[in-house]
Rosetta silent file (secondary structure, phi, psi, omega in degrees, C-alpha in Angstrom):
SEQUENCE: XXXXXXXXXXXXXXXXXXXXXXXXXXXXXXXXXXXXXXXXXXXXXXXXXXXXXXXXXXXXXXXXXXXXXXXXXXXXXXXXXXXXXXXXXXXXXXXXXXXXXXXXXXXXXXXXXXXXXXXXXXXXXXXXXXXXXXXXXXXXXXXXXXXXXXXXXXXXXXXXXXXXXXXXXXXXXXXXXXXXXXXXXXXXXXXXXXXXXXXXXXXXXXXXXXXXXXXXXXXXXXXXXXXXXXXXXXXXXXX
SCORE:     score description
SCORE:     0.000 S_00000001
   1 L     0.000  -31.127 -175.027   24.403   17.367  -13.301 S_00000001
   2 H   -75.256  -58.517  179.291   23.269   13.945  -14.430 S_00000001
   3 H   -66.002  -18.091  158.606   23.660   12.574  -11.381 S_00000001
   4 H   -66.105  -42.902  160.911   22.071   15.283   -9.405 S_00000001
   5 H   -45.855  -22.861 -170.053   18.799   14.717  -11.731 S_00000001
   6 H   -79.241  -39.250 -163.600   19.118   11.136  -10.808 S_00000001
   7 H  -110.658   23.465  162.668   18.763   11.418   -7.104 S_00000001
   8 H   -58.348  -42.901  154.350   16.602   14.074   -6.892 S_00000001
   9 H   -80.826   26.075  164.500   13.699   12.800   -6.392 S_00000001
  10 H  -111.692    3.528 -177.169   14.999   10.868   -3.684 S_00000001
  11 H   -79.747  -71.673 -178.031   16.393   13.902   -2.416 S_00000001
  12 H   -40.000  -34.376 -169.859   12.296   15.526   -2.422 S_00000001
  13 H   -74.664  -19.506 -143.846   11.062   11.906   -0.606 S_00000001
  14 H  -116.030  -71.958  179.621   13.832   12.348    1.903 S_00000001
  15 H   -91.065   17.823  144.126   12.388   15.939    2.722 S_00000001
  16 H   -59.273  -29.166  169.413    8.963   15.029    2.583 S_00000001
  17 H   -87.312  -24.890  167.745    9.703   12.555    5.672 S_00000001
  18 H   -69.157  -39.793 -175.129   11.942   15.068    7.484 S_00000001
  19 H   -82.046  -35.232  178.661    8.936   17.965    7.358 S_00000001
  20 H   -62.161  -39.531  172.681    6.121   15.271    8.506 S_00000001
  21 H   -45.296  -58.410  174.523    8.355   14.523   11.246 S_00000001
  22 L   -80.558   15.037  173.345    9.359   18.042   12.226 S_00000001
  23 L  -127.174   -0.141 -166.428    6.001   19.388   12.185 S_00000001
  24 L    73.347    0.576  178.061    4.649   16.319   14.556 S_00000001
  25 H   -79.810  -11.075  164.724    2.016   15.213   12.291 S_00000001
  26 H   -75.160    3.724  164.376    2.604   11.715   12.410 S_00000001
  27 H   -87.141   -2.457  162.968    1.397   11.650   16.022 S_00000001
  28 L   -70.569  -27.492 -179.669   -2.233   11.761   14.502 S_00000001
  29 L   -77.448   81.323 -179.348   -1.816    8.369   12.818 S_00000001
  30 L  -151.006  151.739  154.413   -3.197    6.809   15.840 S_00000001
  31 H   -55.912  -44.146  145.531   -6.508    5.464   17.070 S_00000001
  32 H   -22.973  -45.476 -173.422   -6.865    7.937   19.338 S_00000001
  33 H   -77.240  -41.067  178.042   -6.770   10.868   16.952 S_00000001
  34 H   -59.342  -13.696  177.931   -9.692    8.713   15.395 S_00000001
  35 H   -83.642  -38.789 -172.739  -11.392    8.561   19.068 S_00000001
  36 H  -100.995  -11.940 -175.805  -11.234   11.867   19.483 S_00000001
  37 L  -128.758   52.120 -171.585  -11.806   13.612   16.458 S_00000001
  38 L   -92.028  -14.627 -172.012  -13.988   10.947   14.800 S_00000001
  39 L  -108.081  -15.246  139.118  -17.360   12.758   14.587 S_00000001
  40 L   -71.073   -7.088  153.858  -15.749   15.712   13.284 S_00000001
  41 H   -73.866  -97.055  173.364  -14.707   13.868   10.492 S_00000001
  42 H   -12.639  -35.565 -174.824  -17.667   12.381    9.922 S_00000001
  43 H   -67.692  -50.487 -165.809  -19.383   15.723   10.316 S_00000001
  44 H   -73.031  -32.179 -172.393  -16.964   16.840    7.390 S_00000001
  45 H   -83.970  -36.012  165.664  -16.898   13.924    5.116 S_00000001
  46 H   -46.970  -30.282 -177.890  -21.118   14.219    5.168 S_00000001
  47 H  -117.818  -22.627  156.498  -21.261   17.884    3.771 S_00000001
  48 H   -89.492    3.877 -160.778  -17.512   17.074    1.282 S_00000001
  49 H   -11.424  -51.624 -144.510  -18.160   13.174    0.468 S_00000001
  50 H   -64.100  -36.509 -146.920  -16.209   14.007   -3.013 S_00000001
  51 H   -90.457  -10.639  172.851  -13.374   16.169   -1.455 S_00000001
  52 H   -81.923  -52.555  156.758  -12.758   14.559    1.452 S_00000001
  53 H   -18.621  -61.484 -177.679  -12.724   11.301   -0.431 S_00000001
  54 L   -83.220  -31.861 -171.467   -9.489   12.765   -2.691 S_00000001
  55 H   -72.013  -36.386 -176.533   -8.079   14.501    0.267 S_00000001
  56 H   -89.842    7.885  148.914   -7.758   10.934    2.025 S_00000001
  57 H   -85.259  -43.828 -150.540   -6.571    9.500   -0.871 S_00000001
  58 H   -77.523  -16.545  157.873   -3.893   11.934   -1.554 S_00000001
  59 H   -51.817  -40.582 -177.959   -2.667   11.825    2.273 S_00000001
  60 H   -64.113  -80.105 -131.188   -2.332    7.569    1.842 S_00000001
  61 H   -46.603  -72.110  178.434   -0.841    8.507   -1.189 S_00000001
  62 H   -55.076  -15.026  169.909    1.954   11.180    0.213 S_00000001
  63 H   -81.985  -35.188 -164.135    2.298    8.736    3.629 S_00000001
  64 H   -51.196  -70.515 -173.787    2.757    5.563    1.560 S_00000001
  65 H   -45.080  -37.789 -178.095    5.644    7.127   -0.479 S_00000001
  66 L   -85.818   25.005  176.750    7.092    8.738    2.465 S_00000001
  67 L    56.611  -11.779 -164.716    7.493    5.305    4.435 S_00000001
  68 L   -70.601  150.479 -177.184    6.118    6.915    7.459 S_00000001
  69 L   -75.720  154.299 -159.703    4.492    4.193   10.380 S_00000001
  70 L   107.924  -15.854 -157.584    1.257    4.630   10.781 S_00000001
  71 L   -73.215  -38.204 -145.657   -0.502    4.541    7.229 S_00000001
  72 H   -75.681  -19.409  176.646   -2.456    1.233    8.501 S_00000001
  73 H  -101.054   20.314 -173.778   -4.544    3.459   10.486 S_00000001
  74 H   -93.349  -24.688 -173.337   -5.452    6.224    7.864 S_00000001
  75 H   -65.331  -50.116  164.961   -6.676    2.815    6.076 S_00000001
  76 H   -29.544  -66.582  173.350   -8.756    2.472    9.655 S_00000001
  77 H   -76.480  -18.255  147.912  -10.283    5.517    9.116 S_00000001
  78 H   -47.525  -49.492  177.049  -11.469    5.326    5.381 S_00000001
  79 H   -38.710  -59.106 -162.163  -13.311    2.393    6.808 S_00000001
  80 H   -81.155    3.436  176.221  -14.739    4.261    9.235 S_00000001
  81 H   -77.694  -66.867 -170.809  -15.530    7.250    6.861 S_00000001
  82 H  -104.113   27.893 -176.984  -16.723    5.570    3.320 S_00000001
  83 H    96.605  132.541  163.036  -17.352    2.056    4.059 S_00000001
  84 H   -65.877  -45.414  166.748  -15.832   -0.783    3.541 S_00000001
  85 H   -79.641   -7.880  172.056  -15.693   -0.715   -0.531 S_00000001
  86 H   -72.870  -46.478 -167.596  -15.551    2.753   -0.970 S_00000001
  87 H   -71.618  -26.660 -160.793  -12.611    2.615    1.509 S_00000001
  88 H   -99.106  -12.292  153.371  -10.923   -0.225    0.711 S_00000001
  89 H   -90.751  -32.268  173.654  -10.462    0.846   -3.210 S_00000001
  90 H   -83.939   -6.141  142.022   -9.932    4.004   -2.599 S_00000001
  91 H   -99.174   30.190  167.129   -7.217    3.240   -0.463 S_00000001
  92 H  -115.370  -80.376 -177.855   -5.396    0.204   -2.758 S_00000001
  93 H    -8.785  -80.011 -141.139   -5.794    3.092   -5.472 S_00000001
  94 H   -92.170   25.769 -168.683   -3.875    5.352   -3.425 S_00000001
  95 H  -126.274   -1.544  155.866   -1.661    3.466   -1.910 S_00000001
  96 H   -88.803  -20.034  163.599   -0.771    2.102   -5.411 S_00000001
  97 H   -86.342  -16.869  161.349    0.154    5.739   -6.152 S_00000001
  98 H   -94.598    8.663  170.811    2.452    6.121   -3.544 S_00000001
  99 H   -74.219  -52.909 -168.492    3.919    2.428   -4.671 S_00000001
 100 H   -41.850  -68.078  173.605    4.294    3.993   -8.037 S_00000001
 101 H   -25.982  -52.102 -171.849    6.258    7.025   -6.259 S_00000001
 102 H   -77.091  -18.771 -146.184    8.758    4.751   -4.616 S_00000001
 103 H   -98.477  -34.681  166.854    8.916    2.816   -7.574 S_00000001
 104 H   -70.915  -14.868 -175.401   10.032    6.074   -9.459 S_00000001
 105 H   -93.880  -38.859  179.332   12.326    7.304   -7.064 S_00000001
 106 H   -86.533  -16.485  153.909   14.300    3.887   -7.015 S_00000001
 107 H   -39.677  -79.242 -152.146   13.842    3.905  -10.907 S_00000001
 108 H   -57.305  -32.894 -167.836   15.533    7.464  -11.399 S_00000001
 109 H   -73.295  -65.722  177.158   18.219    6.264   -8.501 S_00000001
 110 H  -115.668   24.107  174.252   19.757    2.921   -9.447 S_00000001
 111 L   -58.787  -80.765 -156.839   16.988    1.357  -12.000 S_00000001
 112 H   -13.622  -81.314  177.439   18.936    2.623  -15.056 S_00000001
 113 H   -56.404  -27.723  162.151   22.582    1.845  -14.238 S_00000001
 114 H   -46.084  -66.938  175.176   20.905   -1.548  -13.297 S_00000001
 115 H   -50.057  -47.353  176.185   19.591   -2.585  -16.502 S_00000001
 116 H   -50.795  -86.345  177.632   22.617   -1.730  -17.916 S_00000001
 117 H   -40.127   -5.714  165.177   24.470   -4.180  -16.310 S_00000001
 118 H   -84.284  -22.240 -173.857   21.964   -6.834  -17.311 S_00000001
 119 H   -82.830   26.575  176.790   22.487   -6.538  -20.758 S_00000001
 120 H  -120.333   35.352  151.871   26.339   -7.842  -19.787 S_00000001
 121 L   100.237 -169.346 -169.297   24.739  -11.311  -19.035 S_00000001
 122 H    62.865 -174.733  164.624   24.756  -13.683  -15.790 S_00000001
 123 H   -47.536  -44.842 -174.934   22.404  -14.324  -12.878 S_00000001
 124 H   -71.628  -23.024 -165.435   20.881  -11.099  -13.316 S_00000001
 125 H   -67.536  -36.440 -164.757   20.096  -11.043  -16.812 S_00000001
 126 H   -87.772  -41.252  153.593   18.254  -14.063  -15.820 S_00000001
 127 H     4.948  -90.260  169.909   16.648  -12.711  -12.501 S_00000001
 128 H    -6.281  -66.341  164.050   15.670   -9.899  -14.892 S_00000001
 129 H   -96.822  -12.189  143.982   13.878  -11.754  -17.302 S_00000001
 130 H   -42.669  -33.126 -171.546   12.092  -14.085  -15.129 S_00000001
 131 L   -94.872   -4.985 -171.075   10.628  -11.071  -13.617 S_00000001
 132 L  -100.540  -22.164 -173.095    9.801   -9.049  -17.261 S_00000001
 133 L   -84.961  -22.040 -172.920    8.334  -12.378  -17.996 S_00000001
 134 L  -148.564   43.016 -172.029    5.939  -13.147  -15.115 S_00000001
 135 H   -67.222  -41.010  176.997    5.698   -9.480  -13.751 S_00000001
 136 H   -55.008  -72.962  154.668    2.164   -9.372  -13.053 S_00000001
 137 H    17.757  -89.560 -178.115    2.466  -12.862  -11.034 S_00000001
 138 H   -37.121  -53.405 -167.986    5.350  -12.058   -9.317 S_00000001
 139 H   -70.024  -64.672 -157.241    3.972   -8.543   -8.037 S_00000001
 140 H   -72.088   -1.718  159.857    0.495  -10.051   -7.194 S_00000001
 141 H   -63.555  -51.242 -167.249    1.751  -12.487   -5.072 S_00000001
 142 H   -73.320   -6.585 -147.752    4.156  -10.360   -3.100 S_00000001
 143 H  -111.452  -47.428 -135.175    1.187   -8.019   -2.910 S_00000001
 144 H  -102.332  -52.211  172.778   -1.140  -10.357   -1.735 S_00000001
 145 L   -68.888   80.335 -166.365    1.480  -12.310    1.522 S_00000001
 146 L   -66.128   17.803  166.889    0.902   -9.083    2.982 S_00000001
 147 L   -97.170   23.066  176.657    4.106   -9.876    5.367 S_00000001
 148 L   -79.277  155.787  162.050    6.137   -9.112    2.359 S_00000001
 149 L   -43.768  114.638  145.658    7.830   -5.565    3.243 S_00000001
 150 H   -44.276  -47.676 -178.834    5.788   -3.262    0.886 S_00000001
 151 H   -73.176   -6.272 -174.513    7.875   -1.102    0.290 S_00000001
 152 H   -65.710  -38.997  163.696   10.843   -3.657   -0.409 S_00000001
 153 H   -71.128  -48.716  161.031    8.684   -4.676   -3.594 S_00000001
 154 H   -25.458  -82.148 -175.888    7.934   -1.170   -4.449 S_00000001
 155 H   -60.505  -31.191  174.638   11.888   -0.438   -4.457 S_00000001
 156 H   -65.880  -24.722 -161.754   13.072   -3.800   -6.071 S_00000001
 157 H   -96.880   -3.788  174.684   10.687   -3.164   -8.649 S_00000001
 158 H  -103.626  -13.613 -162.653   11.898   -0.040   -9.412 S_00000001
 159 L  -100.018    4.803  169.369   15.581   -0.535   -9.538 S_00000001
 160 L   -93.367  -45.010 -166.108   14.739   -4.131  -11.761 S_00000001
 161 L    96.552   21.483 -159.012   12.850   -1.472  -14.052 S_00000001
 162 L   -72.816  143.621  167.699   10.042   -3.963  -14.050 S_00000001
 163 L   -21.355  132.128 -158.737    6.702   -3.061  -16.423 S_00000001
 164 H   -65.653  -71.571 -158.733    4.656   -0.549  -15.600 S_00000001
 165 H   -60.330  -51.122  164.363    1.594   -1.401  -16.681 S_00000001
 166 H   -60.160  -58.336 -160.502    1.617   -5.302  -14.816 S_00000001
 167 H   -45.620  -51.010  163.090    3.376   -3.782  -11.900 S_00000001
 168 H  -103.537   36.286 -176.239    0.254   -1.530  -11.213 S_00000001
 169 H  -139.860   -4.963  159.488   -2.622   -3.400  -11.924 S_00000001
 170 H  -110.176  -12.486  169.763   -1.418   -6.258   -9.785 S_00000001
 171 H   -64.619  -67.337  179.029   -0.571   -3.789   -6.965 S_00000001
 172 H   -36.286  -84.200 -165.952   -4.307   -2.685   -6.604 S_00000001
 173 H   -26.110  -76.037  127.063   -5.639   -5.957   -7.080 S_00000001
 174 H    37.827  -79.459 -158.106   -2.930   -7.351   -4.907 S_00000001
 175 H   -86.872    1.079  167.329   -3.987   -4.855   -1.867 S_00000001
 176 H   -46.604  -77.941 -141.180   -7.729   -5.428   -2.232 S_00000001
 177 H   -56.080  -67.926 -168.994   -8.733   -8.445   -0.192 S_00000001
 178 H   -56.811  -55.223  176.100   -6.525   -6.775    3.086 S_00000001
 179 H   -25.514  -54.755 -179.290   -7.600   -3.105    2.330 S_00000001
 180 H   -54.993  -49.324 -172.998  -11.241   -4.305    2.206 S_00000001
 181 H   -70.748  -40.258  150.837  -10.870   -6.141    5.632 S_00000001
 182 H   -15.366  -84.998  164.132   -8.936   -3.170    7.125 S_00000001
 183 H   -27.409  -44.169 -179.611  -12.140   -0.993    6.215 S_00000001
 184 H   -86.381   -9.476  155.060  -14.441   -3.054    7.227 S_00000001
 185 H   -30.369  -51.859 -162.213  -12.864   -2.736   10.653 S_00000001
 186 H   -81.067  -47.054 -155.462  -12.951    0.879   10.549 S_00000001
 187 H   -82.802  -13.496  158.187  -16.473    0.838    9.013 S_00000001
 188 H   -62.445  -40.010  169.033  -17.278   -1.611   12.578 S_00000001
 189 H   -40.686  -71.208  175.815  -15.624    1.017   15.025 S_00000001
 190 H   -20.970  -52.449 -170.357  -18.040    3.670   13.418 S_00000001
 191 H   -66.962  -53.757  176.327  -20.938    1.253   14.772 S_00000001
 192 H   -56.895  -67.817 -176.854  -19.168    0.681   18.292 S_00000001
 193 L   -70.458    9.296  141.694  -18.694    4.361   18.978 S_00000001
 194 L   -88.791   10.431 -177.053  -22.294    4.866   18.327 S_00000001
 195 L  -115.762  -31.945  178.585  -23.483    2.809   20.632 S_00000001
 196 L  -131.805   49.126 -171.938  -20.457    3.823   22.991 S_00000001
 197 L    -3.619  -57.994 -143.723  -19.714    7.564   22.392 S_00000001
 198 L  -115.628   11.840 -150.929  -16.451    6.875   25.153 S_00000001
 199 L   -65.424  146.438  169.069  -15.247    2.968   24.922 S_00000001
 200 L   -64.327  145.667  169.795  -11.036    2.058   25.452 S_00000001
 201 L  -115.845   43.927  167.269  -10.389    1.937   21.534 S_00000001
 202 L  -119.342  -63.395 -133.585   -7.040   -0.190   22.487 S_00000001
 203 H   -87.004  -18.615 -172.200   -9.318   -2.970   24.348 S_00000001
 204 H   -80.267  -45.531  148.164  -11.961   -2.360   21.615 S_00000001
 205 H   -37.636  -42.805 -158.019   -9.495   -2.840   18.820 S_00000001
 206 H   -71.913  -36.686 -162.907   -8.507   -6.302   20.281 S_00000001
 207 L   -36.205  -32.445 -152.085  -12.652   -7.284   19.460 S_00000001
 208 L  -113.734   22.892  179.049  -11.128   -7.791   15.862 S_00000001
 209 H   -53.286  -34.644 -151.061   -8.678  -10.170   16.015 S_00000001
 210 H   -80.517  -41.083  170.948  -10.508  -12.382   13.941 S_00000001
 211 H   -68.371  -16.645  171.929  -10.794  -10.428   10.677 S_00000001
 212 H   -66.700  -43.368 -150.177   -6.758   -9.723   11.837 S_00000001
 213 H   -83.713  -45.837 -160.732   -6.370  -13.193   11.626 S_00000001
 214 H   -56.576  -53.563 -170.345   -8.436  -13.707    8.345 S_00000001
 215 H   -54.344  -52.571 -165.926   -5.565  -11.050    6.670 S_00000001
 216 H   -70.429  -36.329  179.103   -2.843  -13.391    7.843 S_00000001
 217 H   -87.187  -60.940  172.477   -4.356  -16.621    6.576 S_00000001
 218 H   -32.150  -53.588 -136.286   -4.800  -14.833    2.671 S_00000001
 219 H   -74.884  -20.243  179.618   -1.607  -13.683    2.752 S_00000001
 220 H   -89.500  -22.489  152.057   -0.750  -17.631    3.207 S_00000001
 221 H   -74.797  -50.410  179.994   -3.418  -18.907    0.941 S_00000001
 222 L   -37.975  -55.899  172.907   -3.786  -16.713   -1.808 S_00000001
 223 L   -80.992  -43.664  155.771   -0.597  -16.965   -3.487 S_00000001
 224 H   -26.120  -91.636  158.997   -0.631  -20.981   -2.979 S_00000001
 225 H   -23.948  -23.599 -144.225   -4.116  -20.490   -5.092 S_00000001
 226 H  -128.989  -44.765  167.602   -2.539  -17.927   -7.278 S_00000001
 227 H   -37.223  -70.839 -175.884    0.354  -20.613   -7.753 S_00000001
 228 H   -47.680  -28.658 -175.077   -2.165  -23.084   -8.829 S_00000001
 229 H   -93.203  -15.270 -174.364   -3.770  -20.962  -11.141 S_00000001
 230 H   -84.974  -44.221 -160.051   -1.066  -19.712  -12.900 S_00000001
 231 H   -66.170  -18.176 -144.087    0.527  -23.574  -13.411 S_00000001
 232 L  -119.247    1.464 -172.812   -2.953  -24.504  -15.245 S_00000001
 233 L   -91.793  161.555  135.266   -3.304  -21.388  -17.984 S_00000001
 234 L   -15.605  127.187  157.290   -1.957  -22.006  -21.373 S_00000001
 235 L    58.892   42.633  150.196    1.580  -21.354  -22.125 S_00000001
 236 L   -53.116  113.016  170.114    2.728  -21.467  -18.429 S_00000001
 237 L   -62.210  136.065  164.560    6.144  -21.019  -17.979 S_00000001
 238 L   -76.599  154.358 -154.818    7.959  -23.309  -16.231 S_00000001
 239 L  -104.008    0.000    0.000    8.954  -23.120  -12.780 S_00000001
């Protein structure tokens, strides 16, 4: 019984990704679905601000957790809904609650029996406490080189058992600066199809390499900067 409680909610995640599949709704995470149904959204979000606002969180939320491809363009379309800062926090919010999710699912599955075995000593024990020791750090870095896996931090962090409390307050932070640039993509499309009701949105897309590129140079700066700043506080651990 104990062990069915353990993997159960990895059991629930595991048919949360089987029913998006098997109903087809991940063919909507496309530009396209945003080309074609973009002004009925807009139409929708204009007379619901609040509710659409939580309903488009809690989809990032339920895509994040469920791994499915595609989430980068639900971030597209906050942009093009709320704005770049409405969009771009309200999806590093919610895409810190479906971090959380994975982080709980790989908790309940192996976290436990992990920790246990740290308290018998070795490389992990030290692993372990390097990482209970510098969690926020650690997280907002990996957060920040957005070519880290996400979810690969999301699951190491749950099966290390790492702090809650750092663990999600450097994920948000963490996914600002790319969220924001995401958004403001999305909140530029919004401009382009109103000047060009029918424009290719694959050839239109490519317009933005530059704010693409801009993601790719934080993720190579930031934590370099993030390095630096950490070596200079008070009672820096050494490295």
């Amino acid at each position: 019984m104990d062990r069915v409680k353990r993997f159960l909610p990895l059991l629930l995640l595991v048919g949360v990704v089987v029913l998006i599949f098997a109903l087809g709704w991940d063919r909507y995470l496309s530009l396209e679905t945003l080309h074609d149904h973009g002004d009925d959204l807009r139409a929708y979000t204009d007379r619901n601000y609040l509710l659409a606002l939580l309903g488009l969180m809690g989809i990032f939320a339920i895509l994040t957790a469920s791994v499915v491809p595609g989430v980068f363009f639900v971030t597209i379309t906050a942009g093009y809904l709320f704005g770049p800062w409405v969009g771009g926090i309200a999806t590093s919010v919610a895409a810190t609650l479906g971090a959380l999710i994975v982080y709980g699912v790989a908790h309940s599955a192996l976290g436990q029996t992990l920790r246990l075995r740290v308290g018998q000593g070795g490389l992990l024990q030290t692993i372990c406490a390097a990482i209970d020791r510098d969690t926020f750090w650690y997280v907002l870095a990996s957060r920040l080189a957005v070519v880290v896996p996400f979810h690969m931090i999301n699951v190491a962090a749950g099966i290390m058992s790492v702090r809650l409390g750092p663990y999600t307050v450097a994920t948000v932070v963490g996914l600002l600066p790319a969220h924001i640039i995401y958004c403001w993509i999305g909140a530029r499309l919004n401009t382009l199809l109103e000047t060009d009701p029918d424009p290719d949105v694959r050839s239109l897309f490519g317009q933005f390499w530059a704010p693409m590129a801009g993601v790719f140079v934080l993720a190579i700066l930031l934590p370099l900067v993030l390095k630096a700043v950490q070596a200079r506080l008070p009672g820096a651990t050494a490295q």
